[in-house]
C-alpha positions in Angstrom: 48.7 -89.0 -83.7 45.3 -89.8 -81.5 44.6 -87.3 -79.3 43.4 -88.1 -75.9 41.2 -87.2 -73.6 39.8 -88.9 -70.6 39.2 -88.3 -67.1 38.1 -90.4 -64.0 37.2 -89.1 -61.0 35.8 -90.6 -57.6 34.3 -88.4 -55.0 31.0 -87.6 -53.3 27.7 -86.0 -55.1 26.9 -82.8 -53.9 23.0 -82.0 -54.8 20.5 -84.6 -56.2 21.0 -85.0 -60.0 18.7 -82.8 -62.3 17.1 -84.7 -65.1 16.1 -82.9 -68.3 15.3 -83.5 -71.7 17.2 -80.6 -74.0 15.4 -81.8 -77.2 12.7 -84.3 -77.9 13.5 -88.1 -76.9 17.2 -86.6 -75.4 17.7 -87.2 -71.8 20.9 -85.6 -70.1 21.2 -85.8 -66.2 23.3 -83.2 -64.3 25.3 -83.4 -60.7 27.9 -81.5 -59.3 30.3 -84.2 -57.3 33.5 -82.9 -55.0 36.4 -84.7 -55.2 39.1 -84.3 -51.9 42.9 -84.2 -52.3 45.0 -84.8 -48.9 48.8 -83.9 -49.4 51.5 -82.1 -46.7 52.7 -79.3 -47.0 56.1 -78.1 -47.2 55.8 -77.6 -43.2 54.7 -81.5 -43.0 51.0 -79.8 -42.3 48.1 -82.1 -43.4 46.2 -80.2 -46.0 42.9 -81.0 -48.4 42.1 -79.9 -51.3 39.0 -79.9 -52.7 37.7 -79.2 -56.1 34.2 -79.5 -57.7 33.0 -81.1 -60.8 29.9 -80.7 -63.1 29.0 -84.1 -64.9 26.5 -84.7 -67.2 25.1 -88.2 -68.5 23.5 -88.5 -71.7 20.5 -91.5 -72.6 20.0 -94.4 -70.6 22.8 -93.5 -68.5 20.7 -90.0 -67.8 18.0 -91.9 -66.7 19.5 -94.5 -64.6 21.6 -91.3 -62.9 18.4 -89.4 -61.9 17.4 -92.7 -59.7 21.0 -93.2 -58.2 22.6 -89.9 -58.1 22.0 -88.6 -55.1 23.7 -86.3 -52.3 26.0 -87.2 -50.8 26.5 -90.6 -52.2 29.9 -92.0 -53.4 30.8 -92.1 -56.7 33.3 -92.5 -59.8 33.0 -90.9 -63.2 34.8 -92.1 -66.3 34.3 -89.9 -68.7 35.8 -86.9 -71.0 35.7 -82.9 -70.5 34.2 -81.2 -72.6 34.2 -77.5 -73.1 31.0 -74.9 -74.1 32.3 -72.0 -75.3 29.3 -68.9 -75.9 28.7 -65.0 -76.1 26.8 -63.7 -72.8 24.6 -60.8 -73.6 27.6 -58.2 -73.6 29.2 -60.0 -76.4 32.2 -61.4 -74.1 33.5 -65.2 -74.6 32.2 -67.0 -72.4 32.9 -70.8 -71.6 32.6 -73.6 -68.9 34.4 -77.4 -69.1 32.4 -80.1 -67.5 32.4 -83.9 -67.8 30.4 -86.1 -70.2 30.3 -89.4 -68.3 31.1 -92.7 -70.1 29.9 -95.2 -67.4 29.5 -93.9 -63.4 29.9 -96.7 -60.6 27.6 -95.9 -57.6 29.1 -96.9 -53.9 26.6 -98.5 -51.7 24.4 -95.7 -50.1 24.9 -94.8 -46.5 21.9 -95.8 -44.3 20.8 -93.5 -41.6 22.3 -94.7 -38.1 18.8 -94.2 -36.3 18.0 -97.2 -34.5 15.3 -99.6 -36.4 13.1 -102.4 -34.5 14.0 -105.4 -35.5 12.0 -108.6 -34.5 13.8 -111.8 -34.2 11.5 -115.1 -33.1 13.6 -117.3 -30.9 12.2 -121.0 -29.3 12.0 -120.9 -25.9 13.4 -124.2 -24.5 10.8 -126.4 -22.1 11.1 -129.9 -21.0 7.3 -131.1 -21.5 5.3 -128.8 -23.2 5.5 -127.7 -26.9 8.1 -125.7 -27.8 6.9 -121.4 -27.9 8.6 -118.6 -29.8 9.4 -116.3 -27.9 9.8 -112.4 -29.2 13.0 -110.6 -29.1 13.6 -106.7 -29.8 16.7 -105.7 -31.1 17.8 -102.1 -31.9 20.5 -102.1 -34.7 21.3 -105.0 -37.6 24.3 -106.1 -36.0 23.0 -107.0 -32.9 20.1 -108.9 -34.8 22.3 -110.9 -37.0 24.1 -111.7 -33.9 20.6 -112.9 -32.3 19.9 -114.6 -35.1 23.4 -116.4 -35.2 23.0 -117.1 -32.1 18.9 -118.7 -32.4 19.7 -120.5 -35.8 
């Protein structure tokens, strides 16, 4: 019989990802991401749960992680846990499970909600002279597309 073990996990990174190179022409790229639970309780109380994951990518993966993994962004994990398992300098087992991710799927990155100039050119309608652009100033992308729906 196969044994099995795989995990996936979607959730939010938590610090940038670390990018390191163990051993000569090996990359491995750490994060820690935090994955929430909602449930009720017994009392019909809304509760969350949240519990926190290290992951670490290995080669190409490593180094397309370092660009992309970054705080706060959404994210799922498909991977496998893996356990270390080590003497600390007392002589007591020591050991920590993490995952080993297979292939990671990035959501789209939040942009900031500070207002950005955005400059539209819309004609200007007059009966006998040549047609002028005139310069509108919009604060946020939805109200530009909406000017620019609205001029094209």
């Amino acid at each position: 019989m196969n044994n099995l073990n795989s995990i996936i996990l979607e959730g939010n990174i938590v610090r940038d990802a670390v990018l390191s190179e163990p051993a000569p022409g090996f990359t491995k790229c750490s994060f820690s991401m935090g994955v929430n639970r909602y449930y009720k309780s017994l009392k019909n109380e809304d509760k969350n749960e949240v519990s926190f994951f290290d992951v670490e990518a290995y080669g190409k993966l490593a180094e397309y992680c370092e660009k992309k993994a970054t705080k706060g962004r959404g994210v799922r994990v498909v991977g496998r846990l893996k356990q270390d398992v080590w003497k600390d300098s007392s002589g007591k087992n020591v050991s920590k499970v993490f995952v080993v991710a297979e292939h990671i799927e990035y959501k789209p990155a939040k942009k900031p909600l500070e207002t950005t100039a955005t400059t539209v050119e819309q004609p200007v309608e007059q009966t006998e002279a040549p047609k002028e652009k005139e310069l509108v100033t919009v604060t946020s992308e939805a109200a530009a597309s909406e000017v620019a729906e609205a001029v094209f």
